[in-house]
N, C-alpha and C positions, 0 to 999 in steps of 0.2 A: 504493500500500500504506500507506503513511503510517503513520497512530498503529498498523494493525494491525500493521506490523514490530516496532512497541515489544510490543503483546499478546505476542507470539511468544516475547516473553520471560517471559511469566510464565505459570506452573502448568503441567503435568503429568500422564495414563499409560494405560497398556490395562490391561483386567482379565486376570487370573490364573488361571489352571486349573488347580485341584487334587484330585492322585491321591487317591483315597477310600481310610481307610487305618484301613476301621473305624469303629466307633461317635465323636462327633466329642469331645474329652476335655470331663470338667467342669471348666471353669474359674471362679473365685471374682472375684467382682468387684474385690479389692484386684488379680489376676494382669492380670487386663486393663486396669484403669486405668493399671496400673504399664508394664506393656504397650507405652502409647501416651507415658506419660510417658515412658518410656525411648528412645522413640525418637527424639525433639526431640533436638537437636545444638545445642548453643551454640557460637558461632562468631565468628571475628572478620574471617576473609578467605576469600573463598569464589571458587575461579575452574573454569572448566569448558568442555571444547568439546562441542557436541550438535546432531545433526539435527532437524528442525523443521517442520510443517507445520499451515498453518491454511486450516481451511474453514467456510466464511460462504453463505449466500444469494447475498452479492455476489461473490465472487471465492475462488480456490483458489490458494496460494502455497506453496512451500517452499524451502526451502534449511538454510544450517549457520549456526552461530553460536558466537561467542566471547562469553564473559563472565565480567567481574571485578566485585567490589563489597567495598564495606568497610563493615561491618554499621552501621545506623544513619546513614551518612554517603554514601553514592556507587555507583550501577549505573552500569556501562560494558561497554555491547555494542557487538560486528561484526557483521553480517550479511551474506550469502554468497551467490552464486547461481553456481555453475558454478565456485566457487574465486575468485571476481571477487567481492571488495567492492561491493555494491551502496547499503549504508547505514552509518551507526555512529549511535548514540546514547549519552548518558550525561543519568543524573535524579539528583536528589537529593530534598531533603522538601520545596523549593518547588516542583520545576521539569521539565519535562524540553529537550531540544534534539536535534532528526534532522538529519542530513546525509544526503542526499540524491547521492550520488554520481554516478548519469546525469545527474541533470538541475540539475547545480552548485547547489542551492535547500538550503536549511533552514525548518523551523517550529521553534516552542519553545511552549508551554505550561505552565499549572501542574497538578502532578501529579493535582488533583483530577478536570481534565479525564478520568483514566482511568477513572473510577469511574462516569460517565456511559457511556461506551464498552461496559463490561462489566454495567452496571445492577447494582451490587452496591458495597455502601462500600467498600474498602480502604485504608487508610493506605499509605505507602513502607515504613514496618518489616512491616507485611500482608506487601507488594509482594517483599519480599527473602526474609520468611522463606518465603515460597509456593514462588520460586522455588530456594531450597536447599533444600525438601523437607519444613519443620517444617511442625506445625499449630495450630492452634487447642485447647487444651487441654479439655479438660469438666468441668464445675465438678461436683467430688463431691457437693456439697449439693443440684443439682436433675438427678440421673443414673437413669436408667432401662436397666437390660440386657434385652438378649431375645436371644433363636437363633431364626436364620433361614437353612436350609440351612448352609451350612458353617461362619456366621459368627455371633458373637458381634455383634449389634446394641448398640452405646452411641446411647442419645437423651440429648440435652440444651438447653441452652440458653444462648446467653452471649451478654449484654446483648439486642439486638432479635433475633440470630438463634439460627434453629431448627437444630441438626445433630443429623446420624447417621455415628456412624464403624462401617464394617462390619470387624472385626478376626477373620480366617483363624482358628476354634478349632483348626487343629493347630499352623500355624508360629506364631500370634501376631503376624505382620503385618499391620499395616491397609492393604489392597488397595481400599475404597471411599469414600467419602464423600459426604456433602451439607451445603450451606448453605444455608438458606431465612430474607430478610429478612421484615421485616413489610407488606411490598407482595404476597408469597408469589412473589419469584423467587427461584428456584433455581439453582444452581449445582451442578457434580456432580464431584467429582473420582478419578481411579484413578491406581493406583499399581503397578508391577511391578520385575522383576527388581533386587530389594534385591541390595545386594554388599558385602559389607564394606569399608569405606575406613581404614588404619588403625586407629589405637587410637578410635576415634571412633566406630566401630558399623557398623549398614547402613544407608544409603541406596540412597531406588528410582534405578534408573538411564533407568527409563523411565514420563513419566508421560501422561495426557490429561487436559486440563480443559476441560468443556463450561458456558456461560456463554447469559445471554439475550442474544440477539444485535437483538430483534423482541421485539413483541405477540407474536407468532406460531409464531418459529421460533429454531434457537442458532446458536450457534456454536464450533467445536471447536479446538483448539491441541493438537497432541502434540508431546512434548519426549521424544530418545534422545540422552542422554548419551553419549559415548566412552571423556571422560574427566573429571576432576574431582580439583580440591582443596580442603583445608581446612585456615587458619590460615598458609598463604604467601604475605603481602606481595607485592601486585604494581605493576607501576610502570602508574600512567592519565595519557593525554596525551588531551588533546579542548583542538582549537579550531577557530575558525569561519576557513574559507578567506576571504580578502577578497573575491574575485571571486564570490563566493555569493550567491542574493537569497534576501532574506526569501520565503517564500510566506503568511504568513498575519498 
């Protein structure tokens, strides 16, 4: 499974289905930009448990996972298979390191490694805010609205990439997405059952993120939250067992 255990940890959800509840309202483009601005969460400690599965061409995995991170500075995940720790990792902006639990091994690489992986750029700050659920804001000066069935279509553009946030004209959730670089791969993200977390807003609790996996074909990763916090301090321990071998 390797780097794919570390994917597992990033992005997000199933699509949403919603009761028709009427003509769908008009919404003015300041309601929906604000919309989506409002729903970014600024954060500083972010931890959560959640079910998890990815599927590839090559292989079909799942299990649970734990993780902590401290914005800007450090992702530290479990990963899970029948309640038996199978892996842990922790990245930061250089770097990341697996432990490999069956088979006593670690790899480590640098984080850029991921972005090959998923054929799409992302930074570590990308990497964190993806996985707590923010996004990529759209630049009021190059924004295009449209309706399209139920949803409120935002096009935009920031810096090489192309998006589309699909924003629910009744709840005003944004349940879809796209990223398209200048190679024209895509990435596609969903988003569901938003819940409120404290004084802090909604958050989806369940997302899917589909990525180029191939020329050819993707690859999928859904993330089901349990549970989750925001701005509690947790304690990260990660080190490398001695009896460990390098594998790469």
């Amino acid at each position: 499974m390797r780097l794919f255990i570390f994917l597992m940890v990033i992005i997000l959800a199933s699509c949403k289905s919603t009761k028709r509840l009427g003509p769908m309202p008009d919404r003015s483009q300041f309601e929906i930009t604000k919309a989506l601005k409002d729903r970014n969460i600024d954060f500083d400690w972010f931890s959560g448990k959640m079910s998890t599965a990815l599927e590839s061409p090559d292989e079909s995995v799942s299990g649970s996972m734990q993780i902590r991170m401290k914005k800007d500075s450090v992702m530290f995940v479990v990963v899970k298979k029948f309640g038996i720790e199978i892996s842990r990792i922790q990245a930061d902006k250089e770097g990341y390191t697996i432990l490999y639990r069956w088979e006593t091994a670690y790899e480590t690489g640098p984080i850029s490694q991921i972005n090959e992986i998923i054929s799409l750029s992302a930074s570590f700050e990308d990497l964190q805010q993806l996985i707590f659920g923010n996004v990529l804001l759209p630049d009021d000066n190059s924004t295009e609205i449209t309706k399209d069935s139920i949803y409120y279509v935002v096009s935009t553009k920031i810096d090489d990439l192309a998006i589309q946030y699909y924003v629910n004209g009744y709840s005003m959730e944004l349940e879809k997405m796209s990223i398209s670089d200048k190679m024209n791969r895509t990435a596609f993200a969903q988003y569901k059952d938003y819940r409120q977390v404290g004084q802090y807003g909604k958050i989806p609790f369940e997302r899917t993120f589909t990525f180029p996996y191939s020329p050819s074909a993707n690859a999928t990763i859904n993330m089901k939250f349990s549970e989750l916090e925001i701005n509690v301090p947790k304690e990260i321990k990660f080190s490398i067992p001695a009896h460990y071998e390098k594998i790469n």
